[in-house]
BADOKE-759031 format. One record per residue: residue in three letters; x, y, z of N, C-alpha, C, O in turn. Coordinates in steps of 0.02 Angstrom, whole numbers, plus 32768, in hexadecimal, padded with zeros to 4 digits. Example, Ala and Ser with C-alpha at 12.3 -4.5 7.8 and 13.67 -1.06 7.14 Angstrom:
+---------+------+------+------+------+------+------+------+------+------+------+------+------+
! residuo !  n.x !  n.y !  n.z ! ca.x ! ca.y ! ca.z !  c.x !  c.y !  c.z !  o.x !  o.y !  o.z !
+---------+------+------+------+------+------+------+------+------+------+------+------+------+
!     ALA ! 8294 ! 7EE4 ! 8186 ! 8267 ! 7F1F ! 8186 ! 8294 ! 7F5B ! 8186 ! 82C8 ! 7F5A ! 81A7 !
!     SER ! 8282 ! 7F90 ! 8162 ! 82AC ! 7FCB ! 8165 ! 8285 ! 8002 ! 818A ! 829E ! 8039 ! 8192 !
+---------+------+------+------+------+------+------+------+------+------+------+------+------+
***
This chain:
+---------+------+------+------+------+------+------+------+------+------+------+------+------+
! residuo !  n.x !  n.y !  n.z ! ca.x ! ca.y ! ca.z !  c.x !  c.y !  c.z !  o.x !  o.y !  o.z !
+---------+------+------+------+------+------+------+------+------+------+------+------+------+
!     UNK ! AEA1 ! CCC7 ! 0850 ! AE91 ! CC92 ! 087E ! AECE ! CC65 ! 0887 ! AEF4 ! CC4A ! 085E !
!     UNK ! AECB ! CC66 ! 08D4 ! AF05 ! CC36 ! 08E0 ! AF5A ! CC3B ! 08CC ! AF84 ! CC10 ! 08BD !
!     UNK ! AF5E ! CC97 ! 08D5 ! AFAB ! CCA8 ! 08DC ! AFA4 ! CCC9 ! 091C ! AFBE ! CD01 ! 0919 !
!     UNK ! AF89 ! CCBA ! 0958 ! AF9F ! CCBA ! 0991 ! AF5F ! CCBF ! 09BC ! AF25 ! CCC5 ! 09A7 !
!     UNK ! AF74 ! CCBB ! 09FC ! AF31 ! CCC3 ! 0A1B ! AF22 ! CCE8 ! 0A53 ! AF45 ! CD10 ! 0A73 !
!     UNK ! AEF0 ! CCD9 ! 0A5B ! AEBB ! CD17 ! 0A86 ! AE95 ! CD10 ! 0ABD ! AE6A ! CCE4 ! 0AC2 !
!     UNK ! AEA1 ! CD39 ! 0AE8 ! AE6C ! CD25 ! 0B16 ! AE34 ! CD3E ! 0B1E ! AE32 ! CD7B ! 0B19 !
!     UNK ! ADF8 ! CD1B ! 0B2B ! ADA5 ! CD1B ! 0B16 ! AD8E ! CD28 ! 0B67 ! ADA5 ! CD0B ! 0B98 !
!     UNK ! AD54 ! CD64 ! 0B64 ! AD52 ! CD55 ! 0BB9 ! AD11 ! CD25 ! 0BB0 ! ACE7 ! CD2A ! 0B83 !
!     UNK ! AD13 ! CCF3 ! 0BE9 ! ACEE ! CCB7 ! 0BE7 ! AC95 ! CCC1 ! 0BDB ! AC73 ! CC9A ! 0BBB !
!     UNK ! AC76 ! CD0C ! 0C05 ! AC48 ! CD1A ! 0BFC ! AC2E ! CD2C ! 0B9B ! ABF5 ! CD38 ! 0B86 !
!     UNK ! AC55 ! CD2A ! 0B82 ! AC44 ! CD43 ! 0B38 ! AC3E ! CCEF ! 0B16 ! AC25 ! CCE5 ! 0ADF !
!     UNK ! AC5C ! CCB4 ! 0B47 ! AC50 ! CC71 ! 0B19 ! AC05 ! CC4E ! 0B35 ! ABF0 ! CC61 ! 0B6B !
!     UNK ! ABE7 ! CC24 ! 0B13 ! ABB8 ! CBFE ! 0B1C ! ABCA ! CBAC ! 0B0C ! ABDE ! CB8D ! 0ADA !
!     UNK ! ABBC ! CB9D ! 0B43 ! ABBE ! CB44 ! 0B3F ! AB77 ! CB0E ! 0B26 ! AB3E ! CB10 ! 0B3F !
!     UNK ! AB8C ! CAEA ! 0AFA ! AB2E ! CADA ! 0AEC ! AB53 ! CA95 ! 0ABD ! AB72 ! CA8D ! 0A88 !
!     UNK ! AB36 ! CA69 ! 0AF7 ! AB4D ! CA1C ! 0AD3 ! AB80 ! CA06 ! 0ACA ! AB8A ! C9EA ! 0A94 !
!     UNK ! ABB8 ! CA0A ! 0AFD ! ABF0 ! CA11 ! 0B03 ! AC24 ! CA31 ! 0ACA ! AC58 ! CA1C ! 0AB1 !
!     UNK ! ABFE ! CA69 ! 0AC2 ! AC21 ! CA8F ! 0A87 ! AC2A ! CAD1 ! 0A93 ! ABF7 ! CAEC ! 0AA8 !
!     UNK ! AC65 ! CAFE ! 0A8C ! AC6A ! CB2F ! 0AB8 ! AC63 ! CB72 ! 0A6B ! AC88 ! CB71 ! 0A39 !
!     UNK ! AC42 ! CB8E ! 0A72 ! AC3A ! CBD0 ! 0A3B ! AC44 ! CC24 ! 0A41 ! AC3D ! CC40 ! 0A77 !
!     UNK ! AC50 ! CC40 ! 0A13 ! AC46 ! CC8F ! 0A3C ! AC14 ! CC93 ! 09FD ! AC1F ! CC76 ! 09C7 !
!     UNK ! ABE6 ! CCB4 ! 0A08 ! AB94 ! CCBE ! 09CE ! ABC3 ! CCF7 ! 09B6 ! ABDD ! CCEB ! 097F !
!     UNK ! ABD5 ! CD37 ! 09D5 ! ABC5 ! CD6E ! 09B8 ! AC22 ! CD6E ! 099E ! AC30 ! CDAA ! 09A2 !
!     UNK ! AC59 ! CD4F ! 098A ! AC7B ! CD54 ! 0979 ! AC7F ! CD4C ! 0930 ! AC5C ! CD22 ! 0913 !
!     UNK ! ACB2 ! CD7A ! 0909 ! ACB9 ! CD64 ! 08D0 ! AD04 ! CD66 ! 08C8 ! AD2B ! CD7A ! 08F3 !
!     UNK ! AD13 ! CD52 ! 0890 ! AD79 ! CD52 ! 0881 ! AD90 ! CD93 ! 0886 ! ADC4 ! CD9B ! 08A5 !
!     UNK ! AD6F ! CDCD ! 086A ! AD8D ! CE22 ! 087C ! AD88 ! CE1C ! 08D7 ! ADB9 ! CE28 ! 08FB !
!     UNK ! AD57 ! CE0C ! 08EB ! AD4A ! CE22 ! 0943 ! AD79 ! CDEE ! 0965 ! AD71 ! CDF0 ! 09A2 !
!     UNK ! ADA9 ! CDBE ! 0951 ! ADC6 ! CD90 ! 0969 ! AE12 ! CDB3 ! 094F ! AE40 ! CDB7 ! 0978 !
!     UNK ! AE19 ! CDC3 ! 091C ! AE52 ! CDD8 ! 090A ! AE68 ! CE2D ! 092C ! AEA1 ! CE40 ! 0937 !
!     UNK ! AE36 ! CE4A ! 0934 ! AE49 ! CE76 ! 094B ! AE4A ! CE72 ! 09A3 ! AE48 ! CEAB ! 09BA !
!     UNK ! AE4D ! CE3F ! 09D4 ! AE63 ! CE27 ! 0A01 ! AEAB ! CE1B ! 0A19 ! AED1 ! CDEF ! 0A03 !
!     UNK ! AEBB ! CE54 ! 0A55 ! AF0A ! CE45 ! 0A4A ! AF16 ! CE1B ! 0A74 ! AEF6 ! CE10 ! 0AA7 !
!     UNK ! AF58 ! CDF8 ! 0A5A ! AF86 ! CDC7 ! 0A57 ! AF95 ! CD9D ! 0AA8 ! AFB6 ! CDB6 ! 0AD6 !
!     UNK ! AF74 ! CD5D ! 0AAA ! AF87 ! CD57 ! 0AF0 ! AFCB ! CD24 ! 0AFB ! AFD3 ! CCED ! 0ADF !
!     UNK ! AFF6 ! CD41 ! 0B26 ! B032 ! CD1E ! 0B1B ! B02F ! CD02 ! 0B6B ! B023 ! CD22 ! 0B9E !
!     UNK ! B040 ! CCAC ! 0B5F ! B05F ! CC8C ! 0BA4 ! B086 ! CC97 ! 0BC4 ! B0BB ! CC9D ! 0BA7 !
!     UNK ! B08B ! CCA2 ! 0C1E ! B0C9 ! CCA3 ! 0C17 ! B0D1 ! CC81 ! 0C4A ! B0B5 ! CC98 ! 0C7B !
!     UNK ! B0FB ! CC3A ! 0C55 ! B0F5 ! CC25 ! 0C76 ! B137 ! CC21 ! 0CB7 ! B172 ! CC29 ! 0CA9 !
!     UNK ! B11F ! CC12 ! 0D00 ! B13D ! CC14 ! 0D2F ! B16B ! CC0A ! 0D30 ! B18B ! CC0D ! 0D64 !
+---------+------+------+------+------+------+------+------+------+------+------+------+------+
***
């Protein structure tokens, strides 16, 4: 957690009380997410 990051497609998050979650994620299903790199203009 938190040596780089990832992009989540928005349909897999849930918003509930101004709190944003993914239910069905865990640290293996996040870590094995590849690497999203910025790149900017």
């Amino acid at each position: 957690m938190g040596k780089h990051y990832v992009a989540v497609p928005f349909s897999d998050l849930q918003i509930n009380s101004k709190q944003v979650m993914m239910p069905d994620a865990t640290k293996s299903s996040l870590e094995a997410l590849p690497e999203f790199k910025y790149a900017p203009d």
